[in-house]
C-alpha positions in Angstrom: 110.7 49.2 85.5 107.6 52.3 86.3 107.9 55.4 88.0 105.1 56.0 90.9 104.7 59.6 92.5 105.3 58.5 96.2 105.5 61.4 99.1 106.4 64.1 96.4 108.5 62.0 94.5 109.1 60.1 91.8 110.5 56.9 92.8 111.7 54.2 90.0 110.6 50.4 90.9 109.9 46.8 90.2 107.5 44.5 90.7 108.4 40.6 90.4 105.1 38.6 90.9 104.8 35.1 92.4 103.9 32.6 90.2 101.7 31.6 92.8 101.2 33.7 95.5 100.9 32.6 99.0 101.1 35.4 100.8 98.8 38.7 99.9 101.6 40.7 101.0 104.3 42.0 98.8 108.3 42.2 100.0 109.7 45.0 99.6 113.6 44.8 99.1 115.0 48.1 100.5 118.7 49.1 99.5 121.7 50.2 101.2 123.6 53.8 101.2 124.1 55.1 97.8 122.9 51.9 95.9 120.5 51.0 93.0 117.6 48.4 92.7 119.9 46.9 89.7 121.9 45.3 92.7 119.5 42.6 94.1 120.5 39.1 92.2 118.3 38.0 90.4 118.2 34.7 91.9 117.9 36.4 95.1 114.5 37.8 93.6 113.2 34.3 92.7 114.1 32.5 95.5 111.2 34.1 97.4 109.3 34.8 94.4 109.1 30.8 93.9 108.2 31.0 97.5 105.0 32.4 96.7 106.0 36.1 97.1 105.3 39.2 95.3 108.8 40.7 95.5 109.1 45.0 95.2 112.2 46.6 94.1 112.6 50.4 93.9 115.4 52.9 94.0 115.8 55.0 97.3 115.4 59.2 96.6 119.0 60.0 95.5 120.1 57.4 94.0 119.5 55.6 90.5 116.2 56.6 88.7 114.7 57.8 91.2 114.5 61.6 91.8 117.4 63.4 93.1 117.4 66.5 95.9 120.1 68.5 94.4 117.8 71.3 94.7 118.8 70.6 98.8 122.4 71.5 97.8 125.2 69.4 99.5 126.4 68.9 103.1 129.8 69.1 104.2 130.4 65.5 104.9 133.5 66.6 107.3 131.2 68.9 109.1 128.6 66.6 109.6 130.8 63.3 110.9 132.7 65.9 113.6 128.6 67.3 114.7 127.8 63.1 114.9 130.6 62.0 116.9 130.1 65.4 119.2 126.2 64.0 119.9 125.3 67.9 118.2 122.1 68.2 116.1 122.1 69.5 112.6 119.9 70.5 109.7 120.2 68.1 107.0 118.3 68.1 103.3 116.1 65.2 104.7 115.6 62.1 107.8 115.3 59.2 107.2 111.8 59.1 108.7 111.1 61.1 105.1 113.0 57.6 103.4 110.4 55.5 105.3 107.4 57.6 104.4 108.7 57.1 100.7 107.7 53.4 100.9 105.2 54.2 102.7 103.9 56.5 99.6 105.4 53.5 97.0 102.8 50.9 99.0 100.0 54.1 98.5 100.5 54.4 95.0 100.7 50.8 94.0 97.6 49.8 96.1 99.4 47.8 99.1 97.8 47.8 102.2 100.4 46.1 104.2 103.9 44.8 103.4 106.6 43.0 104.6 110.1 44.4 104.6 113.5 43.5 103.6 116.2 46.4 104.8 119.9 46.1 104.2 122.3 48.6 105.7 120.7 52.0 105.4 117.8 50.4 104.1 117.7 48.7 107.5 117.2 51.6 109.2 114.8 52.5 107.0 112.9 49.6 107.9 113.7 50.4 111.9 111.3 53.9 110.8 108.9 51.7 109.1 108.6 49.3 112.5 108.3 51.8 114.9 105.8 54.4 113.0 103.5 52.9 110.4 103.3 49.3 112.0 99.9 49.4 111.0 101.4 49.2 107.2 103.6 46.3 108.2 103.5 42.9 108.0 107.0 41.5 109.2 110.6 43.2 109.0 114.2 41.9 108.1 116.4 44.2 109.1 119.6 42.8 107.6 123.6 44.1 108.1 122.1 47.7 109.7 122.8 48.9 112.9 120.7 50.9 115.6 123.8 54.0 115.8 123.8 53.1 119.6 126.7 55.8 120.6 128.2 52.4 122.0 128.9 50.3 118.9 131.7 50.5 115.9 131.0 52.7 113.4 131.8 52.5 109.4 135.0 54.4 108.9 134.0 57.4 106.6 136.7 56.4 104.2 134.1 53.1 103.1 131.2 55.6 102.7 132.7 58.5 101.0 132.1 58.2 97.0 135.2 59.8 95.3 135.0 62.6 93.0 136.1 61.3 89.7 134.3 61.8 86.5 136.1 59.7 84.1 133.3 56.0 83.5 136.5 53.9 83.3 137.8 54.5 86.4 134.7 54.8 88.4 134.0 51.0 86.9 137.3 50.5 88.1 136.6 51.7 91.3 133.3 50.2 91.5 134.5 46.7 90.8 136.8 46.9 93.9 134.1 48.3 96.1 131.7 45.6 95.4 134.7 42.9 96.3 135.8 45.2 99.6 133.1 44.3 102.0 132.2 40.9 100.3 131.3 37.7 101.5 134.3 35.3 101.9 131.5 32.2 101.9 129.6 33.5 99.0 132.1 35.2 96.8 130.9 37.5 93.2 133.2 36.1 90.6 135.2 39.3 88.7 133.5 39.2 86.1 130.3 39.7 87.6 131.2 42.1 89.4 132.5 44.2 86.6 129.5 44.1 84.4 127.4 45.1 87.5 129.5 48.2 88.5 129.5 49.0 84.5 125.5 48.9 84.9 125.7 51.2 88.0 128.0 53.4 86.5 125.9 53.9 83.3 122.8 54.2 85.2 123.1 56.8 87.8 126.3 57.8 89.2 124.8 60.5 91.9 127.6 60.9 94.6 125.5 63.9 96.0 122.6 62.0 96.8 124.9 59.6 98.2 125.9 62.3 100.6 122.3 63.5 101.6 121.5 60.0 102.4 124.6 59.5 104.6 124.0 62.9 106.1 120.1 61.8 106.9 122.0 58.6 108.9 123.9 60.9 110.7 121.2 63.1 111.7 119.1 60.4 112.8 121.3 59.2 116.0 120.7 56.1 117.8 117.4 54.6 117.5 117.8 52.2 120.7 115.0 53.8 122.8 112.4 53.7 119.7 113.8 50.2 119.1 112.2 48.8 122.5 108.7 50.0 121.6 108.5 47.5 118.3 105.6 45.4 118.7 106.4 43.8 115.2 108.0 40.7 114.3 111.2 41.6 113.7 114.5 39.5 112.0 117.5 40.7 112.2 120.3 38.7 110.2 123.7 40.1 110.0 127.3 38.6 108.5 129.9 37.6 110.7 132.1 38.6 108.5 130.7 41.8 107.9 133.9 44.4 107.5 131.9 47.3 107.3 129.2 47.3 109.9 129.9 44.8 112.6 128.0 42.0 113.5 127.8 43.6 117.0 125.4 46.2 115.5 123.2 43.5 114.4 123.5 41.6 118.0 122.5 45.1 119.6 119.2 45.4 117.7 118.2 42.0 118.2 118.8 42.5 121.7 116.6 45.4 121.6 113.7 45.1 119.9 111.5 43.0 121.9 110.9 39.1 121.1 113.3 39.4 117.7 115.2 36.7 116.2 118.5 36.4 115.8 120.1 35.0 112.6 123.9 35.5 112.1 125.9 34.0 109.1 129.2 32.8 108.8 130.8 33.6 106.1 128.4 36.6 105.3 130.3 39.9 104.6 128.3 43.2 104.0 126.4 42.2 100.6 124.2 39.7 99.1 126.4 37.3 97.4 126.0 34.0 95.3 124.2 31.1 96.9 123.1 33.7 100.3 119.7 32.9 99.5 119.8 29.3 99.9 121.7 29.6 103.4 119.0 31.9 104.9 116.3 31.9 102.9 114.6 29.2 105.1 114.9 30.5 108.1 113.8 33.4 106.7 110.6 32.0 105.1 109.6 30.1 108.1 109.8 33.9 109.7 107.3 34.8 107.2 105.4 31.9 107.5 105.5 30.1 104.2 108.0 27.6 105.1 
């Protein structure tokens, strides 16, 4: 793991180089709300690493290594939900257009030129920003189990996003063990133990529920994207679990209905994380995407 100064910051990454590289441009693995870089599986990495991919790991502002905003203070979550569902704008510590220009700085301090991009959830909507304002930075997008915040579709319940206030390890492992399982995939299922030893290693690492709230409260503040989704020229993937308890495959449907010319690729069996074995069910399709397959 490095630390490279990107838009101000000091964001915490990894690079994973192909052992022969097909493709001059890196993919960049962008997380979801609230989580750490330590979560990609590592056979997840070297599936498209053995593709022929450089593959780019980093840690969003907030959360895990990467530096933290407390200096932005904290929003009133409660506040913030009532001002989203009311359709009323409201300062928050940062957008997520400042997320995207992060990776943007990342690619700047590392040298890249142009990239392709792998966002899940939040990290999705990320790589919306990414699509329709730096395109000229980006090769092709997955935009995996995110949503576009039409006012028309399901939203999470705030219950699944709100990280509780506890600061005793043992229970937060606890806890963290559970959530992992909560919003898995019924097809591709983390076995307990795994699961506990990778909530351990997100609990000792960075256990930051503030930031987790700044980068919800960025989400909130960003409203739908639908309008900016119809001016992507890119080409765009969108894959989303049909079993996804958290964020509903409609969301997924709606943005591949949206952006112009994208593909569609649900999965069965596919809850709202990358479990065990994912990467052989889609990692084809998404490779031919990419054009390596």
């Amino acid at each position: 793991m490095a630390f490279a100064n990107a838009n101000g910051l000091n964001l915490c990454y990894e690079v994973f180089a192909a052992a022969e590289k097909r493709d001059p441009a890196p993919l960049i693995l962008i997380r979801g709300l609230g989580t750490q870089m330590v979560q990609w599986p590592p056979a997840f990495i070297e599936y498209f690493t053995a593709a022929g991919l450089d593959v780019i790991v980093f840690d969003n502002r907030d959360v895990g290594e990467s530096d933290k905003l407390d200096a932005a203070g904290v929003p009133d979550l409660m506040a913030l939900l009532a001002g989203a569902e009311a359709g009323a704008s409201f300062p928050v510590p940062y957008q997520l257009a400042d997320m995207a220009q992060d990776v943007i700085g990342l690619m700047d301090a590392l040298a890249i030129d142009k990239a392709h991009i792998w966002g899940m959830s939040l990290g999705g909507m990320v790589a919306q920003h990414l699509a329709f304002s730096h395109a000229a930075r980006i090769g092709k997008i997955i935009c995996v189990m995110s949503t576009s915040s039409d006012a028309s579709l399901p939203a999470p319940r705030a219950s699944d996003l709100t990280p509780p206030d506890d600061d005793d390890e043992g229970a937060l492992i606890d806890y963290m063990t559970e959530s992992l399982a909560e919003h898995g995939s019924p097809a591709f299922p983390t076995p307990l133990a795994t699961r506990r030893a990778l909530a351990t290693k997100i609990i000792q690492r960075c256990w930051h529920p503030q930031g987790v709230i700044r980068q919800m409260a960025a989400a909130l503040a960003d409203g739908s994207r639908t309008a900016r989704l119809k001016e992507i020229a890119l080409p765009f993937m969108v894959i989303h679990g049909e079993a996804d308890t958290l964020i509903d495959v409609s969301c997924g449907r709606h943005i591949a209905d949206t952006v112009p010319g994208a593909i569609w690729r649900p999965v069965a069996g596919m809850g709202h994380d990358i479990g065990p074995g994912l990467e052989d069910e889609i990692g084809p399709d998404v490779l031919a995407f990419l054009g390596l397959g």
